[in-house]
N, C-alpha and C positions, 0 to 999 in steps of 0.2 A: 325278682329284682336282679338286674346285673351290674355289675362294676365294671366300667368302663373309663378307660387310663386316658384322660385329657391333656392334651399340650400345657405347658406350662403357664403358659396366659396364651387363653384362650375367650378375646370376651364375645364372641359371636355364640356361646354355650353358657353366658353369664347375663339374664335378663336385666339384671339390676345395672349392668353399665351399658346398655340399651335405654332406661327408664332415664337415668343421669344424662344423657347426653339427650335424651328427648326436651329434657328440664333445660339444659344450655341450651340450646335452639331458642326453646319458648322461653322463657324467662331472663338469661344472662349477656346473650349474644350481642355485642356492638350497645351494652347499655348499661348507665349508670346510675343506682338509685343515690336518691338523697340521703338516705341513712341507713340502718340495720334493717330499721320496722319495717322500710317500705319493701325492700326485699324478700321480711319472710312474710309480710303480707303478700306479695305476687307469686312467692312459693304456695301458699296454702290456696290461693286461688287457683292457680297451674293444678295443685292436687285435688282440688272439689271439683275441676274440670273433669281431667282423666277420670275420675274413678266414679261421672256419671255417664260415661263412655264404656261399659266394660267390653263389649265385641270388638272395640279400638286398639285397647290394651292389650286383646291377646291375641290381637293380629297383627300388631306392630312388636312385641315383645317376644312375642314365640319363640321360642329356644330353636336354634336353626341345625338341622342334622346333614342336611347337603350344601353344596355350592351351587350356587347361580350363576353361570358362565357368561353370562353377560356383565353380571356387578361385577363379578370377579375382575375379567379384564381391564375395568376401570381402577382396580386395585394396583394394578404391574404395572411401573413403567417401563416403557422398550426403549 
């Protein structure tokens, strides 16, 4: 096992703010539930989803150790 010194916020090495923002895409985006219920009922559906998907999960999740120099560049603006 090594230790390894991560940037300070760093969420591209944090899957769980990968999974959150997967959940605002699908679940919150541009949309307004009627109440509480129906919300965490569209949560718990969102999650009985993914997690009949798992080769999904941990290919959209995957802890990222390099840059992609194409996504990247979409990241700077010039």
């Amino acid at each position: 096992m090594n230790l390894e010194p991560l940037p300070g916020y760093s969420p591209d090495f944090m899957p769980v703010e990968h999974r959150e923002q997967w959940l605002r895409e699908d679940v919150t985006y541009h949309t307004c539930y009627q109440s509480p219920a129906e919300l965490i009922e569209r949560v718990h559906f969102f999650e009985q989803d993914i997690n009949s998907r798992p080769v999904e999960i941990c290919e959209r999740l995957w802890v990222k150790n390099h840059l992609e120099e194409d996504g990247e560049k979409l990241r700077v603006s010039r």
